[in-house]
C-alpha positions in Angstrom: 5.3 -3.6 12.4 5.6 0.4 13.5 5.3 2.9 10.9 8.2 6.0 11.0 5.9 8.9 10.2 8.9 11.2 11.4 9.3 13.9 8.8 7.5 12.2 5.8 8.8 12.7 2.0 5.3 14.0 1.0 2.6 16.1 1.8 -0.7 15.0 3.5 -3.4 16.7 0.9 -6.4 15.8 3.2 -7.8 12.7 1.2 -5.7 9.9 3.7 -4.8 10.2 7.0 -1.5 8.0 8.6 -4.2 6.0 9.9 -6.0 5.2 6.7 -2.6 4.2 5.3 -1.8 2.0 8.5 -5.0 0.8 7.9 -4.6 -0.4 3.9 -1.2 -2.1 5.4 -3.4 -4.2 7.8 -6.0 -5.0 5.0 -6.1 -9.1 4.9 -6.3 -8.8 0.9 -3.6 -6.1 0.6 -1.3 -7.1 -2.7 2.2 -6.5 -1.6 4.5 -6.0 -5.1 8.3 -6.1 -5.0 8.7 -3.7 -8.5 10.6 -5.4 -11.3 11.8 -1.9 -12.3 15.8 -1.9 -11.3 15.0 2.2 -10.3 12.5 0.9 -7.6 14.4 -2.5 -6.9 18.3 -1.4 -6.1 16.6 1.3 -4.0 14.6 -1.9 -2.2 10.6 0.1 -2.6 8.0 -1.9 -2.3 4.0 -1.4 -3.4 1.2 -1.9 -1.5 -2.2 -1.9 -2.7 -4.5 -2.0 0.4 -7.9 -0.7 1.1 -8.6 1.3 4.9 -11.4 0.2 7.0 -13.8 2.9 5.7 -13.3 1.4 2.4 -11.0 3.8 0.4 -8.2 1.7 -2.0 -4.6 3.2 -1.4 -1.9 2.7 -3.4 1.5 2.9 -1.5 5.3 2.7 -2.6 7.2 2.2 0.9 10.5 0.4 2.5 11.2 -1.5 5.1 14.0 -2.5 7.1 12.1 -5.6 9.0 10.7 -3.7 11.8 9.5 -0.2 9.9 7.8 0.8 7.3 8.4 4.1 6.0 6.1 5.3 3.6 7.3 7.4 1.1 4.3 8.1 -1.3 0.4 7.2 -0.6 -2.3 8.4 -2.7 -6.1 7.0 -3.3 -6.3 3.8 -5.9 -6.7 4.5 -9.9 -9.5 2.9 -11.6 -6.8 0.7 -13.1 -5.3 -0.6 -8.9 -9.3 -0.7 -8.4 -9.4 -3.2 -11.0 -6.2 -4.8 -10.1 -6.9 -4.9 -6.5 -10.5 -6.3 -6.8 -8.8 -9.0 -9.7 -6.6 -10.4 -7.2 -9.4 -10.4 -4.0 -11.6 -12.2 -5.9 -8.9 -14.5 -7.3 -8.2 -14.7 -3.4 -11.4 -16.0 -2.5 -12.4 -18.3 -5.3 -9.3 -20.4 -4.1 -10.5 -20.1 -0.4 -14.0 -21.7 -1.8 
C-alpha cells in the first residue's frame, strides 16, 4: 500500500520520520485495532501499533481507503502500547511454537 504524506494533519517534531512510520506499518508483529469508540469508528480510523526497523514502537491512528493510508497522528509508544505491543508479540509467537 502507498502512503499520502501530501499535506499531513500534524507536525513532524523530529522523533519519527515518514519512513520510521512506513516502517512500523511493515512490522510483521504490528497490532492493527479497528477502535470500538463510535467517534473513531463512523469516522472509519484505525490504530496501528508497529515498531520501525531501528527498533522505536509507534503508535498510529490512520485511514485507509484500500490503496492509501493516510496517517493522521504518529507519535513514539507509551509504556502502556510497550506493554501491549510486546503482550500480543509474545502471544504471537508462543502460538507459532
Amino acid at each position: 500500500m502507498e502512503f499520502d504524506w501530501n499535506n499531513p494533519p500534524f507536525e513532524w517534531d523530529g522523533s519519527l520520520t515518514p519512513r520510521d512510520v512506513q516502517e512500523s506499518f511493515e512490522d510483521p508483529f504490528a497490532v492493527r485495532l479497528l477502535p470500538d469508540s463510535s467517534r473513531f469508528a463512523a469516522q472509519a480510523r484505525y490504530f496501528n501499533l508497529g515498531k520501525s526497523a531501528a527498533g522505536t514502537g509507534i503508535f498510529s491512528v490512520y485511514r485507509t481507503n484500500g490503496k492509501q493510508i493516510r496517517v493522521v497522528c504518529s507519535r513514539p509508544f507509551t509504556a502502556e502500547e510497550q506493554f501491549f505491543y510486546q503482550r500480543k508479540l509474545n502471544q504471537s509467537l508462543s502460538q507459532q511454537s
